[in-house]
ZAMARGU-4260 file (C-alpha; in steps of 0.2 Angstrom, whole numbers, plus 5000, padded with zeros to 4 digits):
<rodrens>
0) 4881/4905/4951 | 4876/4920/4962 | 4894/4924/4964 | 4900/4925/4946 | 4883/4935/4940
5) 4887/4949/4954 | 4905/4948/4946 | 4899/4951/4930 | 4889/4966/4936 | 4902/4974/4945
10) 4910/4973/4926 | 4896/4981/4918 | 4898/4996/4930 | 4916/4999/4932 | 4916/4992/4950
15) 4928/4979/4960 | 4919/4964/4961 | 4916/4957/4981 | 4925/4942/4980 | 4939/4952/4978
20) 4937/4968/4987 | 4936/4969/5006 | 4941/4961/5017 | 4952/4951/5006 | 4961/4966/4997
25) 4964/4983/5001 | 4952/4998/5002 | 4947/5008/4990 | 4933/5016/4983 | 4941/5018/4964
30) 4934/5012/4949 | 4937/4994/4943 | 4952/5001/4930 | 4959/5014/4943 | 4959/4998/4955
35) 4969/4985/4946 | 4981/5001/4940 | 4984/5002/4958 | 4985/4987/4961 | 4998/4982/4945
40) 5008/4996/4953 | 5007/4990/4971 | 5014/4973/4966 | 5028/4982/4955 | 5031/4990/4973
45) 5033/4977/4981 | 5041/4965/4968 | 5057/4982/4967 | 5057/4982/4987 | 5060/4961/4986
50) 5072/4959/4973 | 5080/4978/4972 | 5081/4980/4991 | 5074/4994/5001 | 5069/5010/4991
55) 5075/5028/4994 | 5056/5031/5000 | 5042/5022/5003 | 5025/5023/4997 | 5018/5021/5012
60) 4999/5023/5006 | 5002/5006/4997 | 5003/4994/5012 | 4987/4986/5016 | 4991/4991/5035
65) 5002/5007/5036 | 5002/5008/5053 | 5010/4991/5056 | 5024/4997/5043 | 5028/5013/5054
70) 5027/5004/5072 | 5040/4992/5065 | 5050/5004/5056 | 5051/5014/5074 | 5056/4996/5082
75) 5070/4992/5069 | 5078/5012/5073 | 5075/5008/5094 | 5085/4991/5093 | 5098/5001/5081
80) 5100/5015/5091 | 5095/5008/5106 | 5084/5022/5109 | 5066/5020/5118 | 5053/5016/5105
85) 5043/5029/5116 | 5056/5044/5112 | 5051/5041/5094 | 5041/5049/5081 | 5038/5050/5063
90) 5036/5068/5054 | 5031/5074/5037 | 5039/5090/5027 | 5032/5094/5012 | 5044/5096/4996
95) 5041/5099/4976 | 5048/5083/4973 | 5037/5070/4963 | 5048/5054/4964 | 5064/5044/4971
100) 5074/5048/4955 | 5072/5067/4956
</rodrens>
């Protein structure tokens, strides 16, 4: 078929195939083996979040939608504190560290 020739294509030159880039997967303009590393460590992510519990940080570049993950983080800490979600914001401080465990 049409669909499995541009698949095979998309092999030949080191790129995600359509049918299983956008809109049905994240964005990302990496080469096919860049793309399924990131995506084996995206699932690894998640699967750690679901059966470890919440991380000491997030990877927040891994979520299909980041913006959804911050909105609802501020809502968690508004009906925990019972501080207006307005009053809140996110900040960003650069460090030297790599990872979680250091």
């Amino acid at each position: 078929s049409a669909q499995l020739e541009e698949m095979f294509n998309s092999f030949l030159t080191q790129a995600v195939p359509p049918v299983w880039g956008e809109p049905k997967s994240y964005p990302c303009l990496k080469p096919l083996n860049a793309w399924f590393q990131d995506f084996l460590s995206r699932i690894a992510f998640m699967n750690d979040w679901l059966t470890l519990g919440p991380p000491a940080s997030y990877w927040v570049s891994c979520f299909y939608f980041p913006q959804g993950f911050m909105t609802c983080s501020k809502q968690v800490h508004a009906r925990k504190t019972r501080i207006p979600i307005d009053a809140l914001a996110f900040w960003t401080e650069p460090t030297g560290i790599r990872s979680a465990s250091e």
